[in-house]
PATORGU-791612 format. One line per field, with one value per residue (C-alpha): x, y, z; residue in one letter. Coordinates in nm, 2 decimals. Each point is the difference from the previous one (the first is absolute). Example, Ala and Ser with C-alpha at 12.3 -4.5 7.8 and 13.67 -1.06 7.14 Angstrom:
x 1.23;0.14 .
y -0.45;0.34 .
z 0.78;-0.07 .
aa A;S .
// end
This chain:
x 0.25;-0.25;-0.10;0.31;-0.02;0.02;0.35;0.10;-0.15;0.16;0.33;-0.04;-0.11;0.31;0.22;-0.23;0.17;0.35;0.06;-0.13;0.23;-0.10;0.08;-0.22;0.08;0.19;-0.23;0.06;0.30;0.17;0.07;0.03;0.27;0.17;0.09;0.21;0.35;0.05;-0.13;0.16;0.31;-0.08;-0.12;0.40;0.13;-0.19;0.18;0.29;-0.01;-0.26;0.33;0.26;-0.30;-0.03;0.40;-0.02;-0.30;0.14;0.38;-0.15;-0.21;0.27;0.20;-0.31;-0.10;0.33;0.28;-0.25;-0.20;-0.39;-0.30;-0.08;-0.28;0.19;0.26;-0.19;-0.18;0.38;0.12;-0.34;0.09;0.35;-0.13;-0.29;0.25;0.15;-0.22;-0.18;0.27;0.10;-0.35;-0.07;0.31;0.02;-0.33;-0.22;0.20;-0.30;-0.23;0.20;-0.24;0.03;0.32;-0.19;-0.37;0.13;0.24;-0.31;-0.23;0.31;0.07;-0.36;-0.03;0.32;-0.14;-0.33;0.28;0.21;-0.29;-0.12;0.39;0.00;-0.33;0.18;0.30;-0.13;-0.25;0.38;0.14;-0.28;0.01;0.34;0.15;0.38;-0.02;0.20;-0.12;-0.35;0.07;0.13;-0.34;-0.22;0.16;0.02;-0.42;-0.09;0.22;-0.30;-0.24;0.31;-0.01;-0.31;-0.08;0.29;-0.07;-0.35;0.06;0.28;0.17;-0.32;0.02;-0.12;-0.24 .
y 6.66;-0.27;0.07;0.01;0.28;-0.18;0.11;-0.15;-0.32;0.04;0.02;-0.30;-0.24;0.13;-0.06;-0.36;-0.04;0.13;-0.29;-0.30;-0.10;0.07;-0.35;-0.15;-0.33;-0.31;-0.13;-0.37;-0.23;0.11;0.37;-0.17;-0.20;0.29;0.23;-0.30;0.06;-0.34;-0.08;0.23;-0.13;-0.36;0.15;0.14;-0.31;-0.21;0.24;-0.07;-0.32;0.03;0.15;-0.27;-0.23;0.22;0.02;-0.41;-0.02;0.14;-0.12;-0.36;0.14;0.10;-0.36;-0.20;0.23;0.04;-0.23;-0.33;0.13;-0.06;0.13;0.32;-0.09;-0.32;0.19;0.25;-0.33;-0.14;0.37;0.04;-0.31;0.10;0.32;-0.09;-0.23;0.34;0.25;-0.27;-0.06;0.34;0.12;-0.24;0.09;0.33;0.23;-0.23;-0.13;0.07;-0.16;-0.34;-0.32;-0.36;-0.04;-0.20;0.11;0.39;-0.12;-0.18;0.34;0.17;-0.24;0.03;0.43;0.00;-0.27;0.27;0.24;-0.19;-0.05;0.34;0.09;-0.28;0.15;0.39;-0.19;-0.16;0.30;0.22;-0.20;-0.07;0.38;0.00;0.13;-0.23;-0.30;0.12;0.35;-0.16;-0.23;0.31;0.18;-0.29;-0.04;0.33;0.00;-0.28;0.09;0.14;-0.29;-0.16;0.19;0.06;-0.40;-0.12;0.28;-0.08;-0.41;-0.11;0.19;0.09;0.06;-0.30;0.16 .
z 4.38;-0.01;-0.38;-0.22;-0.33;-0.32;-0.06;0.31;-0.13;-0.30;0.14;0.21;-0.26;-0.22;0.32;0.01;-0.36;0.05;0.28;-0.23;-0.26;-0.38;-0.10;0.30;0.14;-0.16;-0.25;0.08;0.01;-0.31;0.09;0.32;-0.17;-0.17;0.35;0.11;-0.02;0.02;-0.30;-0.19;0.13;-0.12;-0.35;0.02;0.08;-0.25;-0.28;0.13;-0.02;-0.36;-0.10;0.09;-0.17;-0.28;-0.07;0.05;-0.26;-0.23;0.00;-0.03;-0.24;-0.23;0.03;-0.08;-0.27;-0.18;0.17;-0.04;-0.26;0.14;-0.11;0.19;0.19;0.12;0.10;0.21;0.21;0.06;0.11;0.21;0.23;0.06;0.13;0.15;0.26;0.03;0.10;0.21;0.22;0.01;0.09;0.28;0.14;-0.03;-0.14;0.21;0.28;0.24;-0.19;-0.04;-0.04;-0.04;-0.23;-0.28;0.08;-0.07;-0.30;-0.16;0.01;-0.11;-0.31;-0.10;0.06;-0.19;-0.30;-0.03;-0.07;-0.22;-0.22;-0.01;-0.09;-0.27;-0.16;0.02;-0.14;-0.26;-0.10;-0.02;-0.18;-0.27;-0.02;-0.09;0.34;0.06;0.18;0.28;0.01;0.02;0.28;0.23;-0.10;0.08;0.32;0.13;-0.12;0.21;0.32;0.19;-0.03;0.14;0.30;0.11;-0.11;0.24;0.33;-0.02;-0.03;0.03;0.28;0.10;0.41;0.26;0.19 .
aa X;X;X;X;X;X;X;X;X;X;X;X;X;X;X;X;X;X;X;X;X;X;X;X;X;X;X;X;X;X;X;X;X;X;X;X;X;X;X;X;X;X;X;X;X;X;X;X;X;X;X;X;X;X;X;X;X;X;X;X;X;X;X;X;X;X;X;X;X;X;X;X;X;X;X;X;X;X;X;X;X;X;X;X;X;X;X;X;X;X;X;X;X;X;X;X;X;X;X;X;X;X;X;X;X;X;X;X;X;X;X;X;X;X;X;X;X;X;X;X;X;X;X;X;X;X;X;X;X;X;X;X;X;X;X;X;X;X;X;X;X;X;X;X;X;X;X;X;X;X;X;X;X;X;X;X;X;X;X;X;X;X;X .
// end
């Protein structure tokens, strides 16, 4: 049985096939990235707390908007701050607990991820609003628009792991 029959060659290379998976191997550190649990975790955790920023946002929002009377986009820099203390402190000690830096080293590369995003959300905001979207309806929009940037901005930078 030195010679194998084409159809016995056949088979084996389909049985070759059958054992390697269709997709192949990882295709680098992203799809590396996305079989982590642990990441997806964090991404759950960063809602959660996007969410208490979000609910935060917007109820300062709505009392610089209408209780003091400021213009929109002044309003939505004031509300950004107060829930940008938020969701930092919430993050470091909770979504990335692990990945806890320097204090005021991780606080500054949060402050500046988190400025990229407020201006992206201003420039949704304001584009909204010109359109004729509500003020306040425009502001949950934006927010909810820039939320990934967010994330992947801050895991990446400023909770990045210390290797």
């Amino acid at each position: 049985m030195s010679d194998a029959s084409p159809a016995a060659a056949t088979l084996a290379v389909v049985m070759d096939e059958r054992t390697v998976p269709a997709a192949g191997p990882p295709r680098g550190r992203v799809d590396a990235a996305l079989r982590r649990r642990a990441n997806w975790e964090q991404l759950v955790k960063f809602c959660v707390v996007g969410a208490s920023g979000y609910a935060v946002n917007l109820a300062v929002y709505a009392v610089l908007l209408r209780g003091l009377d400021l213009h929109y986009l002044t309003a939505a820099i004031g509300s950004f701050l107060v829930a940008v203390t938020n969701n930092y402190l919430w993050n470091r000690l909770w979504t990335f607990s692990r990945q806890r830096g320097h204090l005021v080293h991780q606080g500054l590369r949060f402050f500046v991820v988190s400025t990229l995003a407020l201006g992206a959300n201003l420039l949704v905001l304001h584009l909204l609003v010109s359109a004729g979207v509500e003020e306040i309806v425009a502001q949950a929009i934006a927010i909810v628009l820039v939320t990934p940037v967010n994330f992947v901005g801050n895991k990446l930078w400023s909770f990045r792991s210390r290797r």
